[in-house]
C-alpha positions in Angstrom: 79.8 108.9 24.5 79.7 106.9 21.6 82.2 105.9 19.4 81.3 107.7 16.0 80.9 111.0 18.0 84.7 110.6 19.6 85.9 110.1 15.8 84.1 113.2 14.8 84.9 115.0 17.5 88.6 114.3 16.7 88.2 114.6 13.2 87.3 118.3 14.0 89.8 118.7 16.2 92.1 117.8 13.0 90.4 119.9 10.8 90.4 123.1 12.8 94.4 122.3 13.4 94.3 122.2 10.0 92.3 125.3 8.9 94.3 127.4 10.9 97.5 126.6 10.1 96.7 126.6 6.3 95.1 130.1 7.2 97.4 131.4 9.8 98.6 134.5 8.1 95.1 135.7 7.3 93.3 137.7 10.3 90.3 135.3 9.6 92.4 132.4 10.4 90.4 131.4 13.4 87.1 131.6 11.5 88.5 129.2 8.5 89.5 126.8 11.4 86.4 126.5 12.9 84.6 126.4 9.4 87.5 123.4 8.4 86.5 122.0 11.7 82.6 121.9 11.1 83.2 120.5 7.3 85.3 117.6 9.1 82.9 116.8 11.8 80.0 117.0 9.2 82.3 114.6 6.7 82.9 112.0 9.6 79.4 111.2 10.8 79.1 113.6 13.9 75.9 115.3 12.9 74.0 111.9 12.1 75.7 110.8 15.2 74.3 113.8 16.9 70.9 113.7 15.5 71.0 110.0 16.3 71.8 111.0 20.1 68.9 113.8 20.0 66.4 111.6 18.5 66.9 108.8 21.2 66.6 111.3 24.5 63.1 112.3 22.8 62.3 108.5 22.2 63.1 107.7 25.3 64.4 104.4 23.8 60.8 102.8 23.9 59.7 103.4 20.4 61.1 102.4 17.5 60.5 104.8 14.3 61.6 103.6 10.6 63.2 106.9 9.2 63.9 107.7 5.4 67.1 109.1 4.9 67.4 109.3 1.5 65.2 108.5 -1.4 65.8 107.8 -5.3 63.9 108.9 -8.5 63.7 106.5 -11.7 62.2 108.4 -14.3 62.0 106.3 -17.5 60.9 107.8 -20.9 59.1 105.2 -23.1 59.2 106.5 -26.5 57.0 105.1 -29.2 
C-alpha cells in the first residue's frame, strides 16, 4: 500500500473518532462519523491516491497518459 493512502486511511480513522464523539449524543452519531471520516480522507489525498491506484491496474503500468487535473480561465476585457 502506498504511503498517501496509509495517511488517508488514518486521517479517516481520526476523523470518524472525531465525528462521533462530537456527535455522540445524537442517534445519527454514527452517520456524522462516517461522513467526518470521508471529508478527512477526501481532504488528505486518499481519493487522488485511490484514483491514482485504479488508473494504474487499467494501465497496466505500460502506458503513460498526461492527465489535466485542473484548468484556469483568463478572461481579459480590453476596453477602448
Amino acid at each position: 500500500m502506498k504511503q498517501p493512502i496509509r495517511f488517508a486511511l488514518a486521517a479517516a480513522a481520526a476523523g470518524l473518532a472525531w465525528g462521533y464523539l462530537r456527535h455522540r449524543r445524537d442517534e445519527r452519531a454514527p452517520l456524522f462519523a462516517a461522513v467526518q471520516a470521508l471529508e478527512w480522507f477526501v481532504a488528505y489525498g486518499g481519493a487522488a491516491a485511490l484514483l491514482e491506484r485504479v488508473r494504474e491496474g487499467l494501465e497496466g503500468g505500460q502506458v503513460e497518459v498526461e492527465r489535466v487535473t485542473h484548468t484556469r480561465q483568463t478572461i481579459v476585457d480590453h476596453s477602448d
